[in-house]
N, C-alpha and C positions, 0 to 999 in steps of 0.2 A: 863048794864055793871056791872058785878060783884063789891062789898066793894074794896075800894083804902084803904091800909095800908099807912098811915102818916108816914112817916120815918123822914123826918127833915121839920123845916119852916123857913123864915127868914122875916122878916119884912119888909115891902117893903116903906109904910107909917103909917098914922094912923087908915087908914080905908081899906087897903091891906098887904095881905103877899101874899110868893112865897110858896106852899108844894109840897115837894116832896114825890112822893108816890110808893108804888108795886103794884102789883094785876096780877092777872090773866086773862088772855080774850083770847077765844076759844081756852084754851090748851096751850097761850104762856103768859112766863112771859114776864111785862112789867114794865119800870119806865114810871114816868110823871113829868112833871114843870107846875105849876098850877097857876096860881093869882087867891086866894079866897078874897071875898071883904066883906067887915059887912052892910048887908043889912038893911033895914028902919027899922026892928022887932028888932033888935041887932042880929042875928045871919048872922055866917059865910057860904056863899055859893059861888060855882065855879065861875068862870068869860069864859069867852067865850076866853082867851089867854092863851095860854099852848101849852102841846107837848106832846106826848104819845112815845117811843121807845121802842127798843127792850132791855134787862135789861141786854147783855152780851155788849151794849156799853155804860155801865158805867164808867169802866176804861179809854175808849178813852174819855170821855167827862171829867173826872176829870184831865186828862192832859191836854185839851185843856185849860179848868179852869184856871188851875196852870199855863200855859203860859201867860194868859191873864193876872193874878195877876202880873205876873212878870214884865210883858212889861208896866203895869199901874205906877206899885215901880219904874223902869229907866224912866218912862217918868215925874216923878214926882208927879201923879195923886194919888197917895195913899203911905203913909207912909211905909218904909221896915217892914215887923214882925219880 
């Protein structure tokens, strides 16, 4: 599989984050959600949980997001932004 372009991370723990990434594979663009973990050496490698999609449903998954935030702020589970 062709180079993943890192676009954002977020931290998951101390010895996990989530990346989100681009790339290309056989001619289509793609996003991914990734758990990269810090292996025994100190360096960061893939984890076996993620997701690969197609990269025109980014938009539906960042509203999906944003509903999800929403419904966490009314049910009390996270602080309003």
């Amino acid at each position: 599989m062709p180079e993943q372009r890192t676009v954002a991370s977020v931290r998951k723990n101390a010895r996990q984050e989530i990346r989100i990434g681009l790339q290309e594979y056989e001619g289509r663009q793609i996003a991914s959600l990734r758990v990269w973990f810090k292996a025994e050496d100190g360096t960061m490698r893939p984890g076996k949980d993620g997701m690969n999609f197609r990269v025109d449903l980014l938009p539906e998954l960042h509203e999906a997001l944003a509903e999800a935030v929403r419904a966490a702020e009314s049910e009390g589970l996270l602080a309003p932004a």
